[in-house]
Phi, psi and omega in degrees: 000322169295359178273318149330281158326325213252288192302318148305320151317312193269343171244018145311307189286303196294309167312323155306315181275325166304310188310302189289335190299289187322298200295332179290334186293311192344294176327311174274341172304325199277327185253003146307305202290301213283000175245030151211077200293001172300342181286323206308277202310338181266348194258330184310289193303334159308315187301292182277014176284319182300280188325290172327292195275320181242312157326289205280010155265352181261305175321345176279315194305304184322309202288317152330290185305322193269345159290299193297330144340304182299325170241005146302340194247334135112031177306140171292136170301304159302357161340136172292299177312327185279302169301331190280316169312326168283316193277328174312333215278310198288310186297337198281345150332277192302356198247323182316300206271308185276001193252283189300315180296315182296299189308315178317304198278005187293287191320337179262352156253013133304293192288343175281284206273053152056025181257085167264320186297342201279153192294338167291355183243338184285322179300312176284000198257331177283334169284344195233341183272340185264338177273321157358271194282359163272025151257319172323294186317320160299332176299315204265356184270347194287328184295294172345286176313309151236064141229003174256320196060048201295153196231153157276000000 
């Protein structure tokens, strides 16, 4: 069981580090774009080709590998770290898919139909600069949690 245990890990870890690694690029795709904005439309749909194909399918990996972690390892399920790690787990979900994915896809069919300018893409473009890193921040607080495993 421990080889189990040891092989769910390694692809927890490896699934982590693709996630967050893909969500650290957003950033330099977006301050690329914005010093060539001829660029904008190809780095936005980039943004969401990474997102689409690779974060949120390694981010699935995660929530799978750490549940079966939890009961491979015969973890109490109520663990204050376990819990906290889930409900974080849950909102950086919910801000993904109901916050961050729509605006992404609003800016890219602004920039398809050549609307970069408009007060509706500066709004989304700002909006989308403010949910960015409070997902980061939610991402690095789940890291925290497991790897100190705080308890009460």
């Amino acid at each position: 069981m421990v080889y189990v245990y040891l092989a769910l890990k390694l692809i927890h870890i490896g699934a982590a580090i693709t996630a967050v690694g893909s969500n650290i690029t957003y950033g330099v795709w977006n301050v690329r774009a914005q010093s060539n904005p001829a660029q904008l439309g190809f780095a936005l749909k980039g943004i969401k080709f990474i997102d689409d194909r690779i974060a949120n399918p390694a981010y699935g990996v995660l929530l799978l590998t750490g549940l079966l972690m939890v009961f491979v390892n015969h973890w109490p399920v109520g663990s204050l770290w376990i819990v906290l790690a889930v409900v974080l787990f849950v909102v950086l979900a919910g801000l993904a898919f109901r916050v961050y994915s729509p605006l992404l896809r609003d800016q890219i069919r602004l920039v398809d139909a050549g609307d970069t300018t408009s007060p509706e893409f500066e709004r989304l473009s700002r909006r989308s600069a403010m949910v960015g890193p409070i997902l980061g921040l939610l991402a690095v607080l789940i890291l925290i949690l497991m790897v100190f495993k705080p308890t009460l």
